[in-house]
C-alpha positions as CSV (number, residue, x, y, z in Angstrom):
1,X,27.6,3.8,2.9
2,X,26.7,0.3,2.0
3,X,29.7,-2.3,1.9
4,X,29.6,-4.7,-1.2
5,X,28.8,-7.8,1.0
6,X,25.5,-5.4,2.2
7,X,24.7,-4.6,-1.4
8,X,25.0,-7.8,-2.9
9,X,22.4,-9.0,-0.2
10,X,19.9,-5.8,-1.0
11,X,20.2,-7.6,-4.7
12,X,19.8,-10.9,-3.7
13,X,16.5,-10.0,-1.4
14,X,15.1,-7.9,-4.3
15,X,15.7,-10.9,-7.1
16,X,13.8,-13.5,-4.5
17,X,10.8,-10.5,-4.0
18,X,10.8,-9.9,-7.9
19,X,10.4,-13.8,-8.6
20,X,8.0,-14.2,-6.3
21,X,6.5,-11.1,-7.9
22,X,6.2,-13.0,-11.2
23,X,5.6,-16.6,-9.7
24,X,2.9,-15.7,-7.3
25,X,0.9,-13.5,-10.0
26,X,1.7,-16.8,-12.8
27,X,1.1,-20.0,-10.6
28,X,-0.8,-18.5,-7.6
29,X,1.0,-18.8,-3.9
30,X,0.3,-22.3,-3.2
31,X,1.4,-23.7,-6.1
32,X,4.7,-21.6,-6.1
33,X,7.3,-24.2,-4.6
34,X,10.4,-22.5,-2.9
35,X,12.9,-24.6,-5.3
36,X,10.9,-22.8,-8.5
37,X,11.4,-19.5,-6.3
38,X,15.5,-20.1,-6.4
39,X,15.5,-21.3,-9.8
40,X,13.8,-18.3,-11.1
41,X,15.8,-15.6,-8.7
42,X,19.0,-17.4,-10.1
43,X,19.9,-18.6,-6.6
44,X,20.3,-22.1,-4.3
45,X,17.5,-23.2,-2.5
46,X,19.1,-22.6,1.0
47,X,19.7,-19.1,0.1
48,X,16.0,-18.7,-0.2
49,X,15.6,-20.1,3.5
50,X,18.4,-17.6,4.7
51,X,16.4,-14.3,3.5
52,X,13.0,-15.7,4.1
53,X,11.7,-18.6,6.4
54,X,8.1,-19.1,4.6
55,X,6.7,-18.2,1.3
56,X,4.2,-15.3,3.0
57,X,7.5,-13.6,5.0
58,X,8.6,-12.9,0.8
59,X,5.0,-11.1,0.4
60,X,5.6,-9.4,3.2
61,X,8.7,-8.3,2.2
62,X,7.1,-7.1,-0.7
63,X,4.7,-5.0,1.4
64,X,7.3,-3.6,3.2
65,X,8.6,-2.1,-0.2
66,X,5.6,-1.0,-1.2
67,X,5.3,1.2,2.0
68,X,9.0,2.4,1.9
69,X,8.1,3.2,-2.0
70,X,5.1,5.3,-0.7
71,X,7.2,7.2,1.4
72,X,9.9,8.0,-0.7
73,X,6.6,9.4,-2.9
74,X,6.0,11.5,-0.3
75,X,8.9,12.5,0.2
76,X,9.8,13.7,-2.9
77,X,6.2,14.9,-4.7
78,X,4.2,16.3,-2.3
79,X,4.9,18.8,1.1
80,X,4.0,17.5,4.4
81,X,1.9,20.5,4.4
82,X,0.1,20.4,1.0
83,X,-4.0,19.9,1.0
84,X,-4.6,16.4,2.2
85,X,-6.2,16.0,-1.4
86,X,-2.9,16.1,-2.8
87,X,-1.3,13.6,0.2
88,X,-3.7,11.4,-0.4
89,X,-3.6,11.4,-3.7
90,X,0.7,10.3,-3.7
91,X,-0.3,7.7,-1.2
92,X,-3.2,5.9,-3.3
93,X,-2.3,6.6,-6.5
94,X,1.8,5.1,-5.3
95,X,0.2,1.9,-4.2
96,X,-2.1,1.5,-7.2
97,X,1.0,1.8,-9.6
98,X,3.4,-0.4,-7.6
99,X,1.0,-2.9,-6.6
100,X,-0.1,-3.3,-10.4
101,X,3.2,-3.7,-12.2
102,X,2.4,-7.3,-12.7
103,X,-1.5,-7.3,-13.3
104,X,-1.8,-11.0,-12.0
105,X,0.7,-10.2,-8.8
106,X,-1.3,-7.3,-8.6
107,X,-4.9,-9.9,-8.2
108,X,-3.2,-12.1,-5.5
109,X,-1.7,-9.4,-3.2
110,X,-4.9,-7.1,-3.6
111,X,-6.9,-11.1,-2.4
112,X,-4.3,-11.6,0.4
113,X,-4.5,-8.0,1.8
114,X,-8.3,-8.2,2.4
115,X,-8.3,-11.2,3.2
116,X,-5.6,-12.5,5.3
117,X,-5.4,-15.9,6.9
118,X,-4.5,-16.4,10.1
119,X,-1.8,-17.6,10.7
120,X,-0.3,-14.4,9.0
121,X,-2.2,-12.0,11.2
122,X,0.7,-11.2,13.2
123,X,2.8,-9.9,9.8
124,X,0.1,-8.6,8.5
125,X,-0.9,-6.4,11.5
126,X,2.6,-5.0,11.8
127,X,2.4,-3.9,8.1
128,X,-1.4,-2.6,8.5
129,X,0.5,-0.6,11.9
130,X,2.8,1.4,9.8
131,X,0.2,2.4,7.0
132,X,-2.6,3.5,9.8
133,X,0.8,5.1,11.6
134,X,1.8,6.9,8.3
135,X,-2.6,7.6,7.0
136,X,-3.1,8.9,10.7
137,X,-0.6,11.7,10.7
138,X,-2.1,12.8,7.4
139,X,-5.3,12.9,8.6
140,X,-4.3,14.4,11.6
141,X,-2.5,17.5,10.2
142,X,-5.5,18.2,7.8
143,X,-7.9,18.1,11.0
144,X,-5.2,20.7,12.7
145,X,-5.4,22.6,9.7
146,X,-9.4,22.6,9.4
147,X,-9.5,20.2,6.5
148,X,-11.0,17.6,8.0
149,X,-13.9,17.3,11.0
150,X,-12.4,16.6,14.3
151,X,-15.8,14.9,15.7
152,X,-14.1,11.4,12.7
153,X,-11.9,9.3,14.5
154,X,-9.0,9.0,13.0
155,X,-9.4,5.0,12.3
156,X,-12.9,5.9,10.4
157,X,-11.0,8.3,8.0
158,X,-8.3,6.0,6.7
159,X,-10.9,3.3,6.4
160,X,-13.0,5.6,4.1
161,X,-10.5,6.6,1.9
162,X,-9.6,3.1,1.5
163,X,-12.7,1.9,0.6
164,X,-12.7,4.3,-2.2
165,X,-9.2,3.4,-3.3
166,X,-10.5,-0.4,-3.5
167,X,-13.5,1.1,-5.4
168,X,-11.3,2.0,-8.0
169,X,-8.7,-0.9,-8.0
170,X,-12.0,-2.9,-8.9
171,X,-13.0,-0.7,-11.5
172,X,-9.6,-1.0,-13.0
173,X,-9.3,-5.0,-12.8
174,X,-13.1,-4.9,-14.1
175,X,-12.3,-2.7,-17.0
176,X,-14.4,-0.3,-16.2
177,X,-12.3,2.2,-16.3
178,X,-8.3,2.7,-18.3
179,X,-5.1,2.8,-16.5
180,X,-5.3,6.9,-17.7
181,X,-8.2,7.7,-16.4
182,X,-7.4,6.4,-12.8
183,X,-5.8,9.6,-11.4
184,X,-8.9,11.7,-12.7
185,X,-11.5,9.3,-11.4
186,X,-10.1,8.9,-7.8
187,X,-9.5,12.4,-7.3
188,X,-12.9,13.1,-7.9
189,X,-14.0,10.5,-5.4
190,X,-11.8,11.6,-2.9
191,X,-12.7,15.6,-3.3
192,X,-16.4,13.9,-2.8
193,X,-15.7,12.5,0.1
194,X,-13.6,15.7,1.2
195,X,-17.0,18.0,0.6
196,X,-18.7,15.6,3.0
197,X,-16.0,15.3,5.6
198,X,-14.9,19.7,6.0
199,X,-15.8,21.2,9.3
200,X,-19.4,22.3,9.6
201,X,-20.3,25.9,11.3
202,X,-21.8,23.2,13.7
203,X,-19.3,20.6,14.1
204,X,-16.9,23.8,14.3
205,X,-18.9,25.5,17.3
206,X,-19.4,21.9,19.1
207,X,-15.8,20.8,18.5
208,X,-15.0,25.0,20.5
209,X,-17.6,24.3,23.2
């Protein structure tokens, strides 16, 4: 059980990642200073520095909520042995909902994500780690369970479904299409992709032999 001293730091990390949250999507990253970060958490300065070293460890921190949000998802909507449509479906759907709570936040992480600078690559390869880590045992299962081809490697897979996912992030930031019809329109991408990706008699028999 948490002690007060540990929950009043859980509440000052989460007001520095929610300012930054609201700063980063308003002024961009660069132009967000650290002393308008404490001002707008409610906090010193120097209490930034003791959470956080640099701006980009906050948007990490950030990242790292997103993927303990996804899990708790998982946990709690959908059976580790449910259709990967449905798995898949908690995962992307989760991110697209958490990442776009702030519409301009949502721009800047979506622009930092895909394209990372490098002097971040070692943060951002530990958090790309835990989603592959988490998107592979998916993946994995639903190949075990004859969902899925086992002649795809595993890395492929992930990377197709997340091209599909930033298919309809665009869409959405484009207008194309409304916040209500995202569910509908990535599930039918995804159960398109899913007809093209199910075991084959031939895949099957050369997968046996």
């Amino acid at each position: 059980m948490a002690t007060l001293r540990e929950k009043k730091k859980q509440k000052t990390r989460k007001a520095i990642i929610e300012a930054a949250v609201r700063l980063f999507g308003q002024k961009g990253f660069e132009k967000t200073s650290i002393e308008e970060l404490a001002r707008e958490a409610g906090i010193g300065k120097g209490t930034i520095y003791t959470y956080f070293p640099t701006k980009a460890e906050i948007f990490y921190a950030f990242c790292e909520e997103q993927f303990e949000f996804i899990h708790k998802e998982l946990a709690t909507k959908t059976d580790p042995e449910a259709p990967v449509i449905e798995q898949v479906m908690t995962v992307f759907m989760g991110e697209f909902f958490h990442v776009t709570q702030n519409k301009e936040f949502g721009r800047f992480f979506m622009q930092r994500v895909l394209f990372p600078e490098e002097k971040d690559r070692n943060s951002r390869d530990e958090v790309d780690n835990k989603w592959l880590e988490l998107l592979f045992s998916i993946y994995q299962k639903a190949q075990q369970r004859g969902e899925l081809r086992q002649d795809i490697d595993l890395l492929y897979l992930a990377g197709h479904f997340y091209a599909l996912y930033i298919l309809i992030v665009s869409s959405w930031y484009t207008g194309r299409i409304g916040t209500e019809e995202v569910a509908a329109a990535m599930r039918l991408l995804f159960e398109q992709a899913l007809d093209g990706l199910a075991p084959t008699e031939s895949s099957l028999s050369t997968h046996q032999g």
